[in-house]
N, CA, C and O atoms as CSV, one atom per row, in Angstrom:
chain,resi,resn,atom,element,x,y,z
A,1,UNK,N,N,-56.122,45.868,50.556
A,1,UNK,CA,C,-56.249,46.281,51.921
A,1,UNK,C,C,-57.667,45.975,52.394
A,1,UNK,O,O,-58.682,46.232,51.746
A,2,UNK,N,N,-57.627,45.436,53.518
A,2,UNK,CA,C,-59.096,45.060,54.206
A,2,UNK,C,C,-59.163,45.868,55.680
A,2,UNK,O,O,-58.343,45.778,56.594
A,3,UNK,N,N,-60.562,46.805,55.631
A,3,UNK,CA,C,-60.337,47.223,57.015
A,3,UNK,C,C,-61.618,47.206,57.724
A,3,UNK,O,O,-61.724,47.944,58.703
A,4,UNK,N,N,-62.888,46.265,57.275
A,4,UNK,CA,C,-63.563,45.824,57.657
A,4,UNK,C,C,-63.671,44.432,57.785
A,4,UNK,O,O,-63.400,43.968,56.678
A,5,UNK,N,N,-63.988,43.325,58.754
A,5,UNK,CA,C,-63.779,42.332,59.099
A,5,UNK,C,C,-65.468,41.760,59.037
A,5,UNK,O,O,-66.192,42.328,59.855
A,6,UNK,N,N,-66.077,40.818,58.253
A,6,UNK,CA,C,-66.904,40.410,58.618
A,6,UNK,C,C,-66.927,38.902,59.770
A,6,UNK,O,O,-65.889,38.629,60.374
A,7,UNK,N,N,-68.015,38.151,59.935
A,7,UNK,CA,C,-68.161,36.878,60.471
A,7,UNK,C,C,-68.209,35.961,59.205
A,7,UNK,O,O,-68.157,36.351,58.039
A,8,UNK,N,N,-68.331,34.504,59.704
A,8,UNK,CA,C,-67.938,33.573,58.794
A,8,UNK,C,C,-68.529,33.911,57.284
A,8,UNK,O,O,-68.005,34.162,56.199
A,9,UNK,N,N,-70.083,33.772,57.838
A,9,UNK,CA,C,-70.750,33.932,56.856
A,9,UNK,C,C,-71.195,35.429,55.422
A,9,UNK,O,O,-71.874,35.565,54.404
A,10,UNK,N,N,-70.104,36.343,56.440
A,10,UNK,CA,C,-70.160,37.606,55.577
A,10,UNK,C,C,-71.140,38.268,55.646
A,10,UNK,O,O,-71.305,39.113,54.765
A,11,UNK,N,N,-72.208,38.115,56.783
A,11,UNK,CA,C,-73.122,38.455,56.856
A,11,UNK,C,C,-73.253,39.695,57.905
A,11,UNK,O,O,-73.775,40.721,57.468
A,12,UNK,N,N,-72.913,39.676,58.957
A,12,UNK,CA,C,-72.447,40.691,59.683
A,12,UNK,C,C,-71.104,41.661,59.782
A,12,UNK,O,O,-70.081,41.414,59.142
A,13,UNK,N,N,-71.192,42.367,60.334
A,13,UNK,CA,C,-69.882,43.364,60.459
A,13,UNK,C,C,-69.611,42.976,62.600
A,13,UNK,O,O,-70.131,43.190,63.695
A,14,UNK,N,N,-68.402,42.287,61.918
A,14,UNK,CA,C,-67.615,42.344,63.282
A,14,UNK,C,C,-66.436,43.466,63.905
A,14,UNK,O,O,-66.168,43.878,65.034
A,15,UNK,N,N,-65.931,43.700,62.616
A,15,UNK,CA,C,-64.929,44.627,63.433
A,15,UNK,C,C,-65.221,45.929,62.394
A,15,UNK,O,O,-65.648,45.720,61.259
A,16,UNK,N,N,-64.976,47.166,62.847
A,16,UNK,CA,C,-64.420,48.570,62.412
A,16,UNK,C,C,-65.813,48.540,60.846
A,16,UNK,O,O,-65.711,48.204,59.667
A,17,UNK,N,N,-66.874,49.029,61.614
A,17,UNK,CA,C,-68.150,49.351,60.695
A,17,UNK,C,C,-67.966,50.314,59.962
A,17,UNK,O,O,-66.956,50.883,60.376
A,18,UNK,N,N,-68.409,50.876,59.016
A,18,UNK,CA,C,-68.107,51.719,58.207
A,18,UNK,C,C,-69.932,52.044,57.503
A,18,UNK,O,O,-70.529,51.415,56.629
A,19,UNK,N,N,-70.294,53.009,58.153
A,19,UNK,CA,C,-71.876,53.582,56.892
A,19,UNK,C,C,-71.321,53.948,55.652
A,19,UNK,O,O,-70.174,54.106,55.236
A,20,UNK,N,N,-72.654,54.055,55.092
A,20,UNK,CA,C,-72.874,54.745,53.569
A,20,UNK,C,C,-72.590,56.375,53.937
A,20,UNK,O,O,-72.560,57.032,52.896
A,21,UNK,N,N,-72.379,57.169,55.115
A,21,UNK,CA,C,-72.286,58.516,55.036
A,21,UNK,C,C,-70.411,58.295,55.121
A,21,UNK,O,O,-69.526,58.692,54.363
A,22,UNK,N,N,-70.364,57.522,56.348
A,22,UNK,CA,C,-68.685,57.907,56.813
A,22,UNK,C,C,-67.886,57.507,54.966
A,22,UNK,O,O,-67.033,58.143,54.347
A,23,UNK,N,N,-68.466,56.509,54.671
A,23,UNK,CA,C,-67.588,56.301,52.773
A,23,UNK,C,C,-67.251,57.703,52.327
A,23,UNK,O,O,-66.174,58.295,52.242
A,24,UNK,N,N,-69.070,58.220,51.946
A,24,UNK,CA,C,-68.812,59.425,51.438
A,24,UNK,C,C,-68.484,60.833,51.890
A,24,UNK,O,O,-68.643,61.864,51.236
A,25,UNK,N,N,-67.886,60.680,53.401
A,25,UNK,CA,C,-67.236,62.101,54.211
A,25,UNK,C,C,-65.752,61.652,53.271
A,25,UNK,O,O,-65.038,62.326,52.528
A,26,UNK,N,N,-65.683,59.917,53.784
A,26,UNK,CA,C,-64.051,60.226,53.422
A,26,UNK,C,C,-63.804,60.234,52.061
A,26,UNK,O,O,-62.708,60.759,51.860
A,27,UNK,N,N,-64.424,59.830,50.891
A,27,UNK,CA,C,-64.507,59.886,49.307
A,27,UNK,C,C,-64.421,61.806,49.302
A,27,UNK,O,O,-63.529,62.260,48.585
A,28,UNK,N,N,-65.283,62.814,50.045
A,28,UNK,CA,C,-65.041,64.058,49.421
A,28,UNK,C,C,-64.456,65.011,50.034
A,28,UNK,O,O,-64.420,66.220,49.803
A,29,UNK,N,N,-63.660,63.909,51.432
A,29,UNK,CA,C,-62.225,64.191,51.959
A,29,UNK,C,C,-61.101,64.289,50.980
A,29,UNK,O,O,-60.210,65.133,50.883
A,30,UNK,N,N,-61.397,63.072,50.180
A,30,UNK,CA,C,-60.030,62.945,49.315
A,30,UNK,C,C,-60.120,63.509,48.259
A,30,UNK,O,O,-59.194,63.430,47.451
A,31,UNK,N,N,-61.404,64.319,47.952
A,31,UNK,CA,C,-61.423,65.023,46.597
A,31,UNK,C,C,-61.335,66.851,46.926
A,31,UNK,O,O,-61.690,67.801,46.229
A,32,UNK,N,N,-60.565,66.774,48.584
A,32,UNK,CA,C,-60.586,68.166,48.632
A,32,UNK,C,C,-61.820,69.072,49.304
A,32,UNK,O,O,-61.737,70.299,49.236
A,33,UNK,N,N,-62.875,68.494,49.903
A,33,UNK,CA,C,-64.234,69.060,49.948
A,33,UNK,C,C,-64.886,68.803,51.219
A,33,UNK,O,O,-65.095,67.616,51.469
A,34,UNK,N,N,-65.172,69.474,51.887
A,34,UNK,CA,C,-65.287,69.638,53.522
A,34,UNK,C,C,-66.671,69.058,53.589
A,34,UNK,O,O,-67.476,69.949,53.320
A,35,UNK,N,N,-67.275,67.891,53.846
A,35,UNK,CA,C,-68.580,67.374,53.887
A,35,UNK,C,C,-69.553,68.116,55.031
A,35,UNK,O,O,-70.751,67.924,55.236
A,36,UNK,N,N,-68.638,69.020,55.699
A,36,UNK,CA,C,-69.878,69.904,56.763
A,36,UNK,C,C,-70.051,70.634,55.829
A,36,UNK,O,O,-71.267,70.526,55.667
A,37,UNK,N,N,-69.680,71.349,55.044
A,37,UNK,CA,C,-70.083,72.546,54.097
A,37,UNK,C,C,-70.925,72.224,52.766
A,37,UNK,O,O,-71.720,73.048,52.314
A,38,UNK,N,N,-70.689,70.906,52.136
A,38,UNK,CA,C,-71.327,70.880,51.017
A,38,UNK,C,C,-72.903,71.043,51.630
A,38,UNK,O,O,-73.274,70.576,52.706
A,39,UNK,N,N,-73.634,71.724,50.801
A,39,UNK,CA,C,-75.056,71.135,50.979
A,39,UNK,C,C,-75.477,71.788,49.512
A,39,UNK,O,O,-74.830,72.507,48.750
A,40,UNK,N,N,-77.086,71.142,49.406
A,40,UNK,CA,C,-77.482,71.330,48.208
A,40,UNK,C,C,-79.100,71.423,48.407
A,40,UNK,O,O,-79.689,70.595,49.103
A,41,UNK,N,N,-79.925,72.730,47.597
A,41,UNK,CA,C,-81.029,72.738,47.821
A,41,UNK,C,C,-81.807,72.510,47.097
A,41,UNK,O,O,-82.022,72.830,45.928
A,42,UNK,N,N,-82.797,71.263,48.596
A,42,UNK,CA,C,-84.499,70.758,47.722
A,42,UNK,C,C,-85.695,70.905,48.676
A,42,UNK,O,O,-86.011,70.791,49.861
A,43,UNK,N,N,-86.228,71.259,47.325
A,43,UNK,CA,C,-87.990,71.774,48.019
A,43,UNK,C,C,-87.258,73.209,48.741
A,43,UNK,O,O,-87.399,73.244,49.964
A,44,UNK,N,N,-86.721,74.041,48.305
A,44,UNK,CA,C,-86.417,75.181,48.956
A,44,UNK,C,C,-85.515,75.211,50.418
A,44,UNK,O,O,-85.334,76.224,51.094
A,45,UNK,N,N,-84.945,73.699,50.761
A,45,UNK,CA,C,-84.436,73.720,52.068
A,45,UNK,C,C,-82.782,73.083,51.776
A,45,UNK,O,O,-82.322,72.178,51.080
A,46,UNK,N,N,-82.312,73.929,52.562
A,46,UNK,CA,C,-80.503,73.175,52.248
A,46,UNK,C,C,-80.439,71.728,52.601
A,46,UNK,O,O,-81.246,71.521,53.507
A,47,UNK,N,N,-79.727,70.510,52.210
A,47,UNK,CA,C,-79.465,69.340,52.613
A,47,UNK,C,C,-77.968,69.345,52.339
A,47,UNK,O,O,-77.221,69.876,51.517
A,48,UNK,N,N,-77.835,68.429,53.506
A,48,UNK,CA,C,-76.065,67.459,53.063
A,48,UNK,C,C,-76.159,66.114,53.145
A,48,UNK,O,O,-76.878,65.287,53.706
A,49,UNK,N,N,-74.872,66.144,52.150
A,49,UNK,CA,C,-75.200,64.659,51.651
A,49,UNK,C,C,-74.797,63.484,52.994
A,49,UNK,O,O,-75.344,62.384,53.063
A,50,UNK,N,N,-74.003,63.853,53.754
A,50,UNK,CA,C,-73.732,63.188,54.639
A,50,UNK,C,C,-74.807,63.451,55.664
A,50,UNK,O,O,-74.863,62.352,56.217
A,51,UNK,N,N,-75.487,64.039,56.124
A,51,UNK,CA,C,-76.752,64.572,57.104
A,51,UNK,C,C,-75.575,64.765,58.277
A,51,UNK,O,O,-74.531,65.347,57.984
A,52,UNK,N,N,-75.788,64.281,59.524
A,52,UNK,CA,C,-75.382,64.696,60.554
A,52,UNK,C,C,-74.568,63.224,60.946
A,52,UNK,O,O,-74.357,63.295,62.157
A,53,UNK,N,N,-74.040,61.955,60.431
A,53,UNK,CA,C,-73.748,61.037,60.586
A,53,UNK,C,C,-72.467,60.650,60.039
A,53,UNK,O,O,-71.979,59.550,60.298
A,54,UNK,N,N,-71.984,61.370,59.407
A,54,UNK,CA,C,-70.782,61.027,58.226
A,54,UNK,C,C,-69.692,61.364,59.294
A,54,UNK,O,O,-69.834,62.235,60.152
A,55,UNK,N,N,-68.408,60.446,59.117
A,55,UNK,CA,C,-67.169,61.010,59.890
A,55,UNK,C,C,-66.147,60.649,58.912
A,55,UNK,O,O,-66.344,59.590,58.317
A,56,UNK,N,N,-64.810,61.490,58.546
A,56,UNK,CA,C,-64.043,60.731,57.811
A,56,UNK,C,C,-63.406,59.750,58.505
A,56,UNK,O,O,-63.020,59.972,59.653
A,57,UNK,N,N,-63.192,58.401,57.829
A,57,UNK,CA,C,-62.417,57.289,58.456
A,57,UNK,C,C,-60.855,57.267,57.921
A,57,UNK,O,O,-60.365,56.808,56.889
A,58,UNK,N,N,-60.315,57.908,58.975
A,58,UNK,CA,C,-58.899,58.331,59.112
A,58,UNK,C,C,-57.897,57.357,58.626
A,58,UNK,O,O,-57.024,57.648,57.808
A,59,UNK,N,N,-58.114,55.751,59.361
A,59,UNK,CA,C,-57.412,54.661,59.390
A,59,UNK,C,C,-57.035,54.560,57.871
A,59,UNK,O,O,-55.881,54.404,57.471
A,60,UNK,N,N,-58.457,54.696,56.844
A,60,UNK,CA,C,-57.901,53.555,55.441
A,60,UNK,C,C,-56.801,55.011,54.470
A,60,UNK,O,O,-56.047,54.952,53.499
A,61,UNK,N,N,-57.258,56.168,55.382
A,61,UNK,CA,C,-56.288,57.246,54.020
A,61,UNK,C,C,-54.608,56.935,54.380
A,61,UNK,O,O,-54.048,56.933,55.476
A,62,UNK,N,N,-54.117,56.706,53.163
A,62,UNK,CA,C,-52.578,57.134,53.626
A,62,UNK,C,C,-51.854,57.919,52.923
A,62,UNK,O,O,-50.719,58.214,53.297
């Protein structure tokens, strides 16, 4: 299954982009795990792994 489309050269993203956060909303979508809720603390301050950018990408789950 392909659901990103590059240009000739594979170098750009032409169709349906996908970040390094939206992967991992939808990777700990499918493991059951609400990516607004995970967070984890450093230097004494909560973080998530997705920050404020992650969306699950609905299209590739079936």
């Amino acid at each position: 299954m392909s659901y990103r489309r590059t240009d000739d050269l594979c170098y750009n993203v032409v169709e349906n982009p996908v970040s390094a956060y939206d992967f991992q909303a939808t990777i700990l979508h499918l493991l059951g795990i609400d990516h607004t809720r995970l967070t984890y603390r450093f230097q004494g301050r909560p973080y998530r792994l997705t920050v404020v950018h992650g969306e699950v990408v609905e299209p590739v789950l079936a």
